[in-house]
PyMOL CGO cylinders between C-alpha atoms (Angstrom):
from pymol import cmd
from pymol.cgo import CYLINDER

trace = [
    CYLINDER, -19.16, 2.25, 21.52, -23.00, 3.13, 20.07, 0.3, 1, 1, 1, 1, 1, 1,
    CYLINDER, -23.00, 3.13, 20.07, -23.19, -0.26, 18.06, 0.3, 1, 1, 1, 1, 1, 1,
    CYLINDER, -23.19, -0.26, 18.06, -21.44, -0.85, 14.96, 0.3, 1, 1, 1, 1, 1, 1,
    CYLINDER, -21.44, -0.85, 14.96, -23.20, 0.26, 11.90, 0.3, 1, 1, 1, 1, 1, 1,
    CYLINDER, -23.20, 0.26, 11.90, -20.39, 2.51, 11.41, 0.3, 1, 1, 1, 1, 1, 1,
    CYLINDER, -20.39, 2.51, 11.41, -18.72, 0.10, 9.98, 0.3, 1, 1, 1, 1, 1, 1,
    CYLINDER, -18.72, 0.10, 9.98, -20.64, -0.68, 6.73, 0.3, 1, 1, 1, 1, 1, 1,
    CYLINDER, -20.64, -0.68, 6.73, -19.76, 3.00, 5.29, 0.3, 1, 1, 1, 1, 1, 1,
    CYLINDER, -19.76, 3.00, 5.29, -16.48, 2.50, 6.58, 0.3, 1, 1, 1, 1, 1, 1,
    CYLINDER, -16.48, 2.50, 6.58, -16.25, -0.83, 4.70, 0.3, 1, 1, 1, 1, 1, 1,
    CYLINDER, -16.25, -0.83, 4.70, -17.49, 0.80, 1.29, 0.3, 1, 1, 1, 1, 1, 1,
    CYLINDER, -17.49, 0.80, 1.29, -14.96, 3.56, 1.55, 0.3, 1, 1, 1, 1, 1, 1,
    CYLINDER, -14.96, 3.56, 1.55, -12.20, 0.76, 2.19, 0.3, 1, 1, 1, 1, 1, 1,
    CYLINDER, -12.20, 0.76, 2.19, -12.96, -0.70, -0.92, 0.3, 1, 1, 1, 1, 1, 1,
    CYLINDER, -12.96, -0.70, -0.92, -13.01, 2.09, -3.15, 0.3, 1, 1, 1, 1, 1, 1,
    CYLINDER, -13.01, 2.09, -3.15, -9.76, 2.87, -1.80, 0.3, 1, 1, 1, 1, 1, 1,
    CYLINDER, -9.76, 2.87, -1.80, -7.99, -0.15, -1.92, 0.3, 1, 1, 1, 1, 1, 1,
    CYLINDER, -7.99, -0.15, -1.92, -9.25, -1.63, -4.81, 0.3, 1, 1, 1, 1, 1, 1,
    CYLINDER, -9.25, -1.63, -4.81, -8.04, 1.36, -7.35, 0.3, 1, 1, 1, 1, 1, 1,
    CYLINDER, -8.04, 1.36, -7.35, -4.66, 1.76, -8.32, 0.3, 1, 1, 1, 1, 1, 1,
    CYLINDER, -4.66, 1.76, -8.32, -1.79, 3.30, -6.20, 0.3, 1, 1, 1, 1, 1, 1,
    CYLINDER, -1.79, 3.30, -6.20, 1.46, 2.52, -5.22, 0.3, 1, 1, 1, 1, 1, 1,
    CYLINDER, 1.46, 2.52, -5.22, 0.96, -0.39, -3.45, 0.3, 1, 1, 1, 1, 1, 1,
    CYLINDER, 0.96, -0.39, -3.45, -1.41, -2.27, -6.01, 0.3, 1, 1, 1, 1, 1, 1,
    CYLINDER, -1.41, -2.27, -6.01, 1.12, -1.35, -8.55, 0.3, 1, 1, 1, 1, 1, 1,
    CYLINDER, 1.12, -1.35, -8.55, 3.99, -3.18, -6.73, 0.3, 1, 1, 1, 1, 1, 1,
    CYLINDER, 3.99, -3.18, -6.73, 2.13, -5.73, -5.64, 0.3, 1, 1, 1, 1, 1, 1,
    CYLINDER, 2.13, -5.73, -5.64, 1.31, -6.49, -9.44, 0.3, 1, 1, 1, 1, 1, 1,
    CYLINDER, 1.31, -6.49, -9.44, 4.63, -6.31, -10.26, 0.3, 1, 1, 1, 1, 1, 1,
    CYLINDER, 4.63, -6.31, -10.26, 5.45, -8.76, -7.39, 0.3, 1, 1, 1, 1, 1, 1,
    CYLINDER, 5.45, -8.76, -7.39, 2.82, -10.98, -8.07, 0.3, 1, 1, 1, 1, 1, 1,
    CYLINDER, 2.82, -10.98, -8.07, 4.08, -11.62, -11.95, 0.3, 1, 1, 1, 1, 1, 1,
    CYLINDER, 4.08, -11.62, -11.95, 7.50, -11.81, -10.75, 0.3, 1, 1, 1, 1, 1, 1,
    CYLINDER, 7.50, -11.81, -10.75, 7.39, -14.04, -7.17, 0.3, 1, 1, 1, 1, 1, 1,
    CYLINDER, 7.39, -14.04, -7.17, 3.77, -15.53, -7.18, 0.3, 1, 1, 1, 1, 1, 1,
    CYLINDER, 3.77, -15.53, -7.18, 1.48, -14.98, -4.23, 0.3, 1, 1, 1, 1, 1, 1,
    CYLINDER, 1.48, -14.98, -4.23, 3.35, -16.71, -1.76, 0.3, 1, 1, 1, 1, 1, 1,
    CYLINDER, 3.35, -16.71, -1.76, 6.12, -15.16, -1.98, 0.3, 1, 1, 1, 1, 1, 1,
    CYLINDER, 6.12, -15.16, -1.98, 4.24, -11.49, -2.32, 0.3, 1, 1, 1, 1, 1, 1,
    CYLINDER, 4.24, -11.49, -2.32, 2.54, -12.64, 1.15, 0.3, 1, 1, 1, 1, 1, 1,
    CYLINDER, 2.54, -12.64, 1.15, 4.51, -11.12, 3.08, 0.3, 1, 1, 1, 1, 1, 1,
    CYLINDER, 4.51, -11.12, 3.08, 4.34, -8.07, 0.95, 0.3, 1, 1, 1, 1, 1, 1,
    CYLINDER, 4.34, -8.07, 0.95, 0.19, -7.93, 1.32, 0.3, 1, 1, 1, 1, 1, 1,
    CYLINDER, 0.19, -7.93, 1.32, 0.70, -8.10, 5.13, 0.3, 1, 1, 1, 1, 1, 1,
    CYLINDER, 0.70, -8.10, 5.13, 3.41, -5.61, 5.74, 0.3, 1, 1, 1, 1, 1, 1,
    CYLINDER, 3.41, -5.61, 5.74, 1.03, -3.21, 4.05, 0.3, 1, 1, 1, 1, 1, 1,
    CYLINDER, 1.03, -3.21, 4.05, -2.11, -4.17, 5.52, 0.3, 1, 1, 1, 1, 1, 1,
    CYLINDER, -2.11, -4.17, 5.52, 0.02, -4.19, 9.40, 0.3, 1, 1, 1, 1, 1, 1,
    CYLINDER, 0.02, -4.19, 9.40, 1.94, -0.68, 8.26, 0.3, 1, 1, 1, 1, 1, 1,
    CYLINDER, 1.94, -0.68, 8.26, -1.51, 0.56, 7.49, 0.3, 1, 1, 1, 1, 1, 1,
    CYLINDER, -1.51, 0.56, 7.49, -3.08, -0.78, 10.95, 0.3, 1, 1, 1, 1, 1, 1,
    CYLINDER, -3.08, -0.78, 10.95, -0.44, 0.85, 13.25, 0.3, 1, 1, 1, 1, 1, 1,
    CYLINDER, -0.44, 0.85, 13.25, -0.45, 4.50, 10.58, 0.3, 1, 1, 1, 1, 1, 1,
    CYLINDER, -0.45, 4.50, 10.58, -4.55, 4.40, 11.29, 0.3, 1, 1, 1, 1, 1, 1,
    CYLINDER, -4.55, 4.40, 11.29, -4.42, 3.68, 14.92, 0.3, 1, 1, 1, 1, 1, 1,
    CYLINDER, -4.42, 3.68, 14.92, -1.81, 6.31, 15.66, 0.3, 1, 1, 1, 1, 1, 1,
    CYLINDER, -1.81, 6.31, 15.66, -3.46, 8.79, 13.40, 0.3, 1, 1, 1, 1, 1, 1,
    CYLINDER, -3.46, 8.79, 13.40, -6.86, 8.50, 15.32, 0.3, 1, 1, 1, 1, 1, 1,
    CYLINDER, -6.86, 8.50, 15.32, -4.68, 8.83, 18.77, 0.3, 1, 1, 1, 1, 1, 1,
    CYLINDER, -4.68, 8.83, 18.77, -3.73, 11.93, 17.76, 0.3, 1, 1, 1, 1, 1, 1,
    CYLINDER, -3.73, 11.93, 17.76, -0.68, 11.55, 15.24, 0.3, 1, 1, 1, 1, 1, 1,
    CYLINDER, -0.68, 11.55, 15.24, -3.16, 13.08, 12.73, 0.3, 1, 1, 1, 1, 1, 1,
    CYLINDER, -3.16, 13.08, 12.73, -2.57, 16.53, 14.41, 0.3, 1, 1, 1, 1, 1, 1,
    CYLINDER, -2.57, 16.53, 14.41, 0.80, 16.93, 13.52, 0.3, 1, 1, 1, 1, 1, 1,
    CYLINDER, 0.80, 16.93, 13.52, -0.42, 16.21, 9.86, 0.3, 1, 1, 1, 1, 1, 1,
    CYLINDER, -0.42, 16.21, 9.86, -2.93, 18.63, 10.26, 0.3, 1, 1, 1, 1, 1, 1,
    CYLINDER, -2.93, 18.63, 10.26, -0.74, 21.42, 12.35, 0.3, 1, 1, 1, 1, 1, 1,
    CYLINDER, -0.74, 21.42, 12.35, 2.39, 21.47, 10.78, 0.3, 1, 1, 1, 1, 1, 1,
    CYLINDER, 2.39, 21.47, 10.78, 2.55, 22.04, 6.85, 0.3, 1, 1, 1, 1, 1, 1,
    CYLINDER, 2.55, 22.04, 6.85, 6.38, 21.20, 6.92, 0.3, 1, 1, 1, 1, 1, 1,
    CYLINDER, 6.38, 21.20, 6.92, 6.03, 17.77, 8.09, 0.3, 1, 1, 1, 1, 1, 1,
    CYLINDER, 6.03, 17.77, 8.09, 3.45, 16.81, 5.34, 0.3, 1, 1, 1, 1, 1, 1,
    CYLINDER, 3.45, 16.81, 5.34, 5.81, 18.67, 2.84, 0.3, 1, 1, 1, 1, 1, 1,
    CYLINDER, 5.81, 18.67, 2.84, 8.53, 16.38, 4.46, 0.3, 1, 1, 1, 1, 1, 1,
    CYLINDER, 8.53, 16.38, 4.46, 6.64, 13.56, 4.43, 0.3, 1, 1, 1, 1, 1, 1,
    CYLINDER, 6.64, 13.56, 4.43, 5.60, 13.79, 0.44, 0.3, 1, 1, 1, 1, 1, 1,
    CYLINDER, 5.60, 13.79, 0.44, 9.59, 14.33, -0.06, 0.3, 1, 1, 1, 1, 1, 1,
    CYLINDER, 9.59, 14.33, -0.06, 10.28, 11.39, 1.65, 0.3, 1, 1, 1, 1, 1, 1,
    CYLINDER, 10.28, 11.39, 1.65, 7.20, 9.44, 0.59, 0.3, 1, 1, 1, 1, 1, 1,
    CYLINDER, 7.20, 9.44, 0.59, 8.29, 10.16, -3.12, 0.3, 1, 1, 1, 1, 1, 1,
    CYLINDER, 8.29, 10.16, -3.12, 11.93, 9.80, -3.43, 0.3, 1, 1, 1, 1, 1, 1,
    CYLINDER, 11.93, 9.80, -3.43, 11.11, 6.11, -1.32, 0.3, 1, 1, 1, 1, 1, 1,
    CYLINDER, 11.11, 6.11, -1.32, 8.97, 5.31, -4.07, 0.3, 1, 1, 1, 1, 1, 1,
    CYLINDER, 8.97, 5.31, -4.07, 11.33, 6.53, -7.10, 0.3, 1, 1, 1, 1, 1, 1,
    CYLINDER, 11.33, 6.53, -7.10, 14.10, 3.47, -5.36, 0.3, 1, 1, 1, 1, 1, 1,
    CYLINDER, 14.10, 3.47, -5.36, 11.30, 1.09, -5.37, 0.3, 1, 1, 1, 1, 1, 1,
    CYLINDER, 11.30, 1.09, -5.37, 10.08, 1.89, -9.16, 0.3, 1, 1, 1, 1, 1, 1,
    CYLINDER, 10.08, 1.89, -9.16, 14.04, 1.42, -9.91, 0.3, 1, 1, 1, 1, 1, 1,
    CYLINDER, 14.04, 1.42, -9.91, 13.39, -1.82, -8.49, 0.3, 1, 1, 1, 1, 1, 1,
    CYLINDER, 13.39, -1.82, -8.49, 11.05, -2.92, -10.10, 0.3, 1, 1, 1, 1, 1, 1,
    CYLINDER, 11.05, -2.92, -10.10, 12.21, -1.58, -13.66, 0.3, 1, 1, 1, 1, 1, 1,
    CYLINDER, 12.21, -1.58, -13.66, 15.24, -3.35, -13.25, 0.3, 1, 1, 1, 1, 1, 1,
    CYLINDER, 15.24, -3.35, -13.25, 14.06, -6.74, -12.01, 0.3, 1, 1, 1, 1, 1, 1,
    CYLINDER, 14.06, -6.74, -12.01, 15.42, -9.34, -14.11, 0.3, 1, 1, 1, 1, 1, 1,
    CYLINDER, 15.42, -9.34, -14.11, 13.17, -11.85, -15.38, 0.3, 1, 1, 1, 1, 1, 1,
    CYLINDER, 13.17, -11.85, -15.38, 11.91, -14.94, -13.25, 0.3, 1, 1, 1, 1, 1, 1,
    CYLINDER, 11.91, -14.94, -13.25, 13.91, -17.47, -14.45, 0.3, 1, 1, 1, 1, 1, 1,
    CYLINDER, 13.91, -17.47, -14.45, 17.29, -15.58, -14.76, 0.3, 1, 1, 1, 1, 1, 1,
    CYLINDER, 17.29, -15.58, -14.76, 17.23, -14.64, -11.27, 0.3, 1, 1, 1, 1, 1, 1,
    CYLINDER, 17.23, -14.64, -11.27, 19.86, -17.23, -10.44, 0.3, 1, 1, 1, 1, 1, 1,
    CYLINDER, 19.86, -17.23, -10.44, 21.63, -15.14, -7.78, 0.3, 1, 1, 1, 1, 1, 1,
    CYLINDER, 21.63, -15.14, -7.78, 19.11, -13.71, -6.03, 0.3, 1, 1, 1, 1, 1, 1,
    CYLINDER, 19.11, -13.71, -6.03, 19.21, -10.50, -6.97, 0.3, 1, 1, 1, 1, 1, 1,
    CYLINDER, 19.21, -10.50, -6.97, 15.64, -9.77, -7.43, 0.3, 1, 1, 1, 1, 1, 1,
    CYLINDER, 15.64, -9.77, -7.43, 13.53, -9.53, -3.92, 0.3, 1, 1, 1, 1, 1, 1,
    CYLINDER, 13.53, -9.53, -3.92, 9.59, -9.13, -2.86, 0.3, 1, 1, 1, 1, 1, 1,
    CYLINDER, 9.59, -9.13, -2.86, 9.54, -6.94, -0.40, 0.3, 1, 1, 1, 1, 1, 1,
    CYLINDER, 9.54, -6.94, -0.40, 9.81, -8.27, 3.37, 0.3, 1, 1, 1, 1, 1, 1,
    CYLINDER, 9.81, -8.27, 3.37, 6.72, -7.38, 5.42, 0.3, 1, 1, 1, 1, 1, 1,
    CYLINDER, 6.72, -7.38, 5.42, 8.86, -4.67, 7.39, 0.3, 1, 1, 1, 1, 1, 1,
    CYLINDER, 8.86, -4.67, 7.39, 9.70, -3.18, 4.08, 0.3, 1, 1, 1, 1, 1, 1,
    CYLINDER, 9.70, -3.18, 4.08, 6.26, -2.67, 2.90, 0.3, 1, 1, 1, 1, 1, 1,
    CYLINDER, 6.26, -2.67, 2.90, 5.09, -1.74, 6.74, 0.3, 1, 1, 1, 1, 1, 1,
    CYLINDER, 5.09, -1.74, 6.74, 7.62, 0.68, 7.14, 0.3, 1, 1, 1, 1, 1, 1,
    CYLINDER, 7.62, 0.68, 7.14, 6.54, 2.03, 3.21, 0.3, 1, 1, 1, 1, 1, 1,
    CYLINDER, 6.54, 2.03, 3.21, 3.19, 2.89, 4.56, 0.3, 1, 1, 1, 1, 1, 1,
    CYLINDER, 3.19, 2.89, 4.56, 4.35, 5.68, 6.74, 0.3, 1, 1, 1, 1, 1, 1,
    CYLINDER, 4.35, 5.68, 6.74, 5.85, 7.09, 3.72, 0.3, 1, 1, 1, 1, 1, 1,
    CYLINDER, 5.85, 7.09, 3.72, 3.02, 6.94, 1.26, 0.3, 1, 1, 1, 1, 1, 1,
    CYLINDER, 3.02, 6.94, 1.26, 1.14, 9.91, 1.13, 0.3, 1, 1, 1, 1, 1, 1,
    CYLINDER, 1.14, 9.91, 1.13, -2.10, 7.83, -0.26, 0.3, 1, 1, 1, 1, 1, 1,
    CYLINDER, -2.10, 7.83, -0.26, -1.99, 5.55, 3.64, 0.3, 1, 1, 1, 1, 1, 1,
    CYLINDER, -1.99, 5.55, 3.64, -2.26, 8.67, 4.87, 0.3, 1, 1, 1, 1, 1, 1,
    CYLINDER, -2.26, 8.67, 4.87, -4.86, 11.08, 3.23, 0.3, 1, 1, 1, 1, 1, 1,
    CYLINDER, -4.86, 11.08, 3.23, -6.43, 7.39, 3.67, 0.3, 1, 1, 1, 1, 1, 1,
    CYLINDER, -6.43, 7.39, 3.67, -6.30, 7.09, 7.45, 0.3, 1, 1, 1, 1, 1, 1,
    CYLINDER, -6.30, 7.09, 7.45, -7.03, 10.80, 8.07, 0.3, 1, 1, 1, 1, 1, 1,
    CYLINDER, -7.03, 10.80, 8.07, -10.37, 10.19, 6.08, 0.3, 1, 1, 1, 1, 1, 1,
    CYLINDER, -10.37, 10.19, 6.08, -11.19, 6.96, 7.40, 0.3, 1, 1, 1, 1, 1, 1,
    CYLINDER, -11.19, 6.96, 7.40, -10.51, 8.49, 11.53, 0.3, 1, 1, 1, 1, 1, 1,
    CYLINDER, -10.51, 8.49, 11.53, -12.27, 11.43, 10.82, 0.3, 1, 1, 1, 1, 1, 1,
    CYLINDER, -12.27, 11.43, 10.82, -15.30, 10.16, 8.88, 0.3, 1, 1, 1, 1, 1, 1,
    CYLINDER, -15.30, 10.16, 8.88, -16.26, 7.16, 10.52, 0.3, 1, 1, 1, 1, 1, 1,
    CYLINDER, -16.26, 7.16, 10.52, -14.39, 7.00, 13.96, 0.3, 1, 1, 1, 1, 1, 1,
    CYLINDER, -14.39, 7.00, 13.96, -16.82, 6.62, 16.60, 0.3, 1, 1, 1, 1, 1, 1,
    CYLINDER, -16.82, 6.62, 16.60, -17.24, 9.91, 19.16, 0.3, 1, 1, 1, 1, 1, 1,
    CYLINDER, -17.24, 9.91, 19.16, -18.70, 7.27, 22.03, 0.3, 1, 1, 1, 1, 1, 1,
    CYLINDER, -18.70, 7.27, 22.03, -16.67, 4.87, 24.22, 0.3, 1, 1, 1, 1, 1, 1,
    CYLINDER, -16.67, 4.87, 24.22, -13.14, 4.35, 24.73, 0.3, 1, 1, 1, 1, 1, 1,
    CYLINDER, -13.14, 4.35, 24.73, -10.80, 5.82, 21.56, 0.3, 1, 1, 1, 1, 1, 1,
    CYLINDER, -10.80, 5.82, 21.56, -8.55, 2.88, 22.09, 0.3, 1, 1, 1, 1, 1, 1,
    CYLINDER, -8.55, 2.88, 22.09, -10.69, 0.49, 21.60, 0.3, 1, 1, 1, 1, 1, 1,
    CYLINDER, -10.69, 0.49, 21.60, -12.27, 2.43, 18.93, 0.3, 1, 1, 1, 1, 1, 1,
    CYLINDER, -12.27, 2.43, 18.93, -9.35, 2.86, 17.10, 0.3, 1, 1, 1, 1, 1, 1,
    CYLINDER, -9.35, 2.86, 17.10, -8.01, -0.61, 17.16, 0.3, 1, 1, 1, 1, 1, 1,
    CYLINDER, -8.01, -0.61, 17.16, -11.51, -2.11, 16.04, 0.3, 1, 1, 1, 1, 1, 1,
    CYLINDER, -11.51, -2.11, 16.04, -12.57, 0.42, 12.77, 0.3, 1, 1, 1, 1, 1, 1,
    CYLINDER, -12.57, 0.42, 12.77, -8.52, -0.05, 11.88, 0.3, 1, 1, 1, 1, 1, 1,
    CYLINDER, -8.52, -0.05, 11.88, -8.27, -4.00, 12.10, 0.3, 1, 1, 1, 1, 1, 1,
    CYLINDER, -8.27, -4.00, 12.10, -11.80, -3.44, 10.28, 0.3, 1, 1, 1, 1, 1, 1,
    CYLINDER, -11.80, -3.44, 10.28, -10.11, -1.40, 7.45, 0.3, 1, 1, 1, 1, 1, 1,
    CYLINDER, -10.11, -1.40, 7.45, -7.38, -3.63, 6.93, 0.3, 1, 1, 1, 1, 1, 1,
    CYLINDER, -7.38, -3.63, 6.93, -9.82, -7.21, 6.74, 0.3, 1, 1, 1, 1, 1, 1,
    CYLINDER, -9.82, -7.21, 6.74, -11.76, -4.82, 3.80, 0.3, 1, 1, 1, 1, 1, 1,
    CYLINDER, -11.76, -4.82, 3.80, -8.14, -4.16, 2.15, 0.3, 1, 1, 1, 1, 1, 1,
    CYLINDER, -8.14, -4.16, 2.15, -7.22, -7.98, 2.06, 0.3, 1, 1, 1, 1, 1, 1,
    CYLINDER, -7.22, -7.98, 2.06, -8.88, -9.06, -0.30, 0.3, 1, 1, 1, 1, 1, 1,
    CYLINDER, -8.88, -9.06, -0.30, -8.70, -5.96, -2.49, 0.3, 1, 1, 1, 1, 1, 1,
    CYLINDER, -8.70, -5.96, -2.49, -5.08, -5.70, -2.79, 0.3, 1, 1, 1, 1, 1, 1,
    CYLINDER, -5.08, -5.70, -2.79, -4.46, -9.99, -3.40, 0.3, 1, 1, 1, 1, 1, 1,
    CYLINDER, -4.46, -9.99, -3.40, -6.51, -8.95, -6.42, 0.3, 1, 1, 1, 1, 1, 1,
    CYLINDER, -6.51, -8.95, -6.42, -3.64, -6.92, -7.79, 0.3, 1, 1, 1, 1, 1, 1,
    CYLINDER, -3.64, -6.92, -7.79, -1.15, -9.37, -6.87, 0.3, 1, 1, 1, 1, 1, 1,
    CYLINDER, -1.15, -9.37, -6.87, -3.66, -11.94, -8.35, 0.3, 1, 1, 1, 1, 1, 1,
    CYLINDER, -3.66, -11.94, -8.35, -3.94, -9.61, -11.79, 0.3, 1, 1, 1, 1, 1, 1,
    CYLINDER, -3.94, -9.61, -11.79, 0.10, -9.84, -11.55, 0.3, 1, 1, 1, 1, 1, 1,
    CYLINDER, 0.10, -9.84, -11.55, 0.44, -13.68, -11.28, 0.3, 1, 1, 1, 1, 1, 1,
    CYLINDER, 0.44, -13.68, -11.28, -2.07, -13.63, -14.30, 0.3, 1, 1, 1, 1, 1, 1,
    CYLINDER, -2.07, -13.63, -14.30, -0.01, -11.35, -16.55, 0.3, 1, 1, 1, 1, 1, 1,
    CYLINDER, -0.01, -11.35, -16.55, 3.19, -13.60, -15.48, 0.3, 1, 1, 1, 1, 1, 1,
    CYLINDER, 3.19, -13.60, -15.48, 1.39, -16.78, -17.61, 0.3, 1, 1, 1, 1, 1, 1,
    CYLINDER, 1.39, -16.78, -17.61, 1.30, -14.74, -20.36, 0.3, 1, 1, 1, 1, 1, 1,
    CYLINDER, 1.30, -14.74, -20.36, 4.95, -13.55, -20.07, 0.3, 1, 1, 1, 1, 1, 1,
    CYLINDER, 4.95, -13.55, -20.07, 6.79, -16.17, -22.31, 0.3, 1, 1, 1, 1, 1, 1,
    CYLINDER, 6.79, -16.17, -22.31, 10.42, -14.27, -22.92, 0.3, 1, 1, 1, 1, 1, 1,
    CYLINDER, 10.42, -14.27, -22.92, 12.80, -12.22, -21.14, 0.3, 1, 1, 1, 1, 1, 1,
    CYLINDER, 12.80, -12.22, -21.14, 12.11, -9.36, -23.60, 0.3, 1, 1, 1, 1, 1, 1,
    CYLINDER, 12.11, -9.36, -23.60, 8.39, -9.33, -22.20, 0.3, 1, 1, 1, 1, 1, 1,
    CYLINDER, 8.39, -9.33, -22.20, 9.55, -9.79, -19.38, 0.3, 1, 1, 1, 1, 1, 1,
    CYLINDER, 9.55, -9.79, -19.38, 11.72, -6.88, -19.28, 0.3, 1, 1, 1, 1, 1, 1,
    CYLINDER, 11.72, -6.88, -19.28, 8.96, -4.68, -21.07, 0.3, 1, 1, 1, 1, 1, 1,
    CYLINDER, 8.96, -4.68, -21.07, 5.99, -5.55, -18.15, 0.3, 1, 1, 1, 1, 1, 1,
    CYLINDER, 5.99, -5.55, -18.15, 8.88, -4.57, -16.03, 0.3, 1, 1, 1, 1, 1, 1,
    CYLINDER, 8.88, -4.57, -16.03, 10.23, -1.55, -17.02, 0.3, 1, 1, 1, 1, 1, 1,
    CYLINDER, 10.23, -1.55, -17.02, 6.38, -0.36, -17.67, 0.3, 1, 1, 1, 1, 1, 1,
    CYLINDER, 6.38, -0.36, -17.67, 5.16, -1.49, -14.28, 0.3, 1, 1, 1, 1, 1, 1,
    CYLINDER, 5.16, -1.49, -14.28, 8.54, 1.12, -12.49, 0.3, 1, 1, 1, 1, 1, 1,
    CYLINDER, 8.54, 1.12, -12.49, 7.35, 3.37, -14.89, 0.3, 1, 1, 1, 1, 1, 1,
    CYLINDER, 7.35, 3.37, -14.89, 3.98, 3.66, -13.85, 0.3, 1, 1, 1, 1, 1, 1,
    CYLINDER, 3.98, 3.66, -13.85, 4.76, 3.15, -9.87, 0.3, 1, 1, 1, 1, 1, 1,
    CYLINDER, 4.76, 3.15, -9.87, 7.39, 6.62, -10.45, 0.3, 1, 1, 1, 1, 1, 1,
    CYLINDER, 7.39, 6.62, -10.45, 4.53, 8.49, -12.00, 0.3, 1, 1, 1, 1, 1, 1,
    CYLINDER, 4.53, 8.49, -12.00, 2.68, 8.28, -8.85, 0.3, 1, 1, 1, 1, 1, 1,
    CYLINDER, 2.68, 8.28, -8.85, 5.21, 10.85, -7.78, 0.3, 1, 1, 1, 1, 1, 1,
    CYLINDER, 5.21, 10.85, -7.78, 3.46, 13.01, -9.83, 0.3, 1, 1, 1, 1, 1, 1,
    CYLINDER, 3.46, 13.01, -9.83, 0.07, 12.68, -7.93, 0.3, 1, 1, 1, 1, 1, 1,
    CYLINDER, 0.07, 12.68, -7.93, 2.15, 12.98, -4.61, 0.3, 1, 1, 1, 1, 1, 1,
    CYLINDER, 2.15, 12.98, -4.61, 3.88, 16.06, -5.48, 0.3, 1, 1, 1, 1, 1, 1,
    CYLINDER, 3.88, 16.06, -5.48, 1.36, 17.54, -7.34, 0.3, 1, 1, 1, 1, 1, 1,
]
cmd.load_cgo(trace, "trace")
């Protein structure tokens, strides 16, 4: 590996990327107001481990089939968007904090939001970028791989606790189920429109 000064670009594209809305900020906003940051960790590390494994596989050659075959990205945006349509439901229909006396409202589990990341179209067009741009063409590709990835997804920490953050802030100013129920309903609202962006 020719040094590292790859990573400083790589770390500025990271941050534009994770630190603007998508699907993920918007749920973990959502989560944040609803469960706190504890209880969204796991959340913030399913997506930042989904996203490690997605990037490493993409720059060992999983990007190809991306790249080769135009019905597995159509597939994937299919899949990718009617995933995220159940988790906007989700989120719509939350009940508010303190009537969720059975349980019925859950973060996601960090499989959840790992597994989510090979369905979301943004993780993707993400990791292809990030491989292709700023992967370096010296050394072992492993090893490559593995370090501009776990790179990427240190970067992303902090980025995406800020939405969670920005969630647990709007949840103080939540004081009845009504508001509740409207920061809800607009937050599934706004996660289902990134269908839109997927399909379009």
């Amino acid at each position: 590996m020719e040094g590292l000064a790859f990573l400083g670009p790589a770390a500025l594209y990271m941050i534009s990327m994770t630190i603007t809305p998508g699907p993920n900020n918007l749920m973990l906003t959502a989560s944040g107001a609803n469960y706190g940051y504890w209880r969204t960790l796991p959340h913030i590390l399913g997506i930042m481990g989904g996203c490690f494994v997605l990037f490493t596989a993409i720059a060992l050659g999983l990007g190809l089939l991306f790249e080769r075959y135009p019905l597995f990205q159509t597939l994937l945006k299919l899949i990718g968007s009617a995933y995220l349509l159940y988790l906007a439901w989700k989120i719509a229909t939350a009940p508010p904090p303190d009537l969720s006396l059975r349980g019925t409202g859950q973060p996601l589990t960090f499989w959840q939001a790992a597994a989510f990341q090979f369905a979301n179209p943004k993780a993707w067009v993400m990791g292809l970028a990030l491989m292709a741009g700023f992967l370096p063409a010296g050394g072992s590709t492993w090893l490559n791989a593995l370090l501009l990835a776990g790179f990427a997804e240190l970067i992303a920490l902090p980025c995406i606790s800020l939405w969670a953050g920005f969630g647990i802030a709007i949840g103080h100013l939540l004081h009845t189920p009504r508001s509740w129920r409207v920061f809800n309903v607009s937050m599934g609202a706004m996660t289902a429109a990134c269908v839109a962006f997927i399909l379009g």
